[in-house]
C-alpha positions in Angstrom: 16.2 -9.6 -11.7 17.7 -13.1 -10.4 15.7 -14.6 -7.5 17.0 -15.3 -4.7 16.4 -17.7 -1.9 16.1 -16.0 1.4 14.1 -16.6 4.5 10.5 -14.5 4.6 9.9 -11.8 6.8 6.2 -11.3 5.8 4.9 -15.1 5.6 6.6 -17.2 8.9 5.3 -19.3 11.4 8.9 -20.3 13.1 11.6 -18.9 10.9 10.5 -18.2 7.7 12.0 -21.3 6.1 9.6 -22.5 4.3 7.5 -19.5 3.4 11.0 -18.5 1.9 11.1 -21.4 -0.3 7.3 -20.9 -1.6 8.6 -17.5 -2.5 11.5 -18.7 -4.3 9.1 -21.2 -6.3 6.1 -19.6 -6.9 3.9 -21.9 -4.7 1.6 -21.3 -2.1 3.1 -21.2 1.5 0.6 -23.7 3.3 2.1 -26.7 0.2 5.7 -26.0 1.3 4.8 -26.9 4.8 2.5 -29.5 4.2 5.5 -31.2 2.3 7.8 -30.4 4.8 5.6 -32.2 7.4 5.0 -35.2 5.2 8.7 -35.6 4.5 9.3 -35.3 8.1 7.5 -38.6 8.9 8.7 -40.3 6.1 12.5 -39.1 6.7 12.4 -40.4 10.2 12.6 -36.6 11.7 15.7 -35.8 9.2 14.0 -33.0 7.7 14.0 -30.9 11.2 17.3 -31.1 11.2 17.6 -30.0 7.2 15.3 -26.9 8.5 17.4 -25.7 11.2 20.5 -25.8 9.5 18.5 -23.8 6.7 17.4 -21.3 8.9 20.8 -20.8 10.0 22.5 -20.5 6.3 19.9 -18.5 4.5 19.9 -14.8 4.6 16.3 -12.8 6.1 
């Protein structure tokens, strides 16, 4: 069985983006968004616009 990366329905706080991505790695929910918030200061804000786009394209 292949995994695949999909958005969470059991571990979300907005859309499931990034507790879709821990799934898909095997890490721990609360790392995935801790990274996403570091990289969103360091990107300038280009990372909100990464999620949205994600939680457009990936499947639930």
């Amino acid at each position: 069985m292949s995994a695949r990366l999909k958005r969470s329905t059991t571990d979300k706080m907005i859309s499931g983006v990034c507790g879709g991505i821990a799934e898909y790695l095997g890490w721990d929910a609360t790392v995935v968004r801790i990274l996403f918030v570091i990289l969103t200061f360091l990107l300038w804000g280009g990372t909100i616009l990464l999620y949205f786009i994600l939680a457009l394209v990936m499947p639930e």
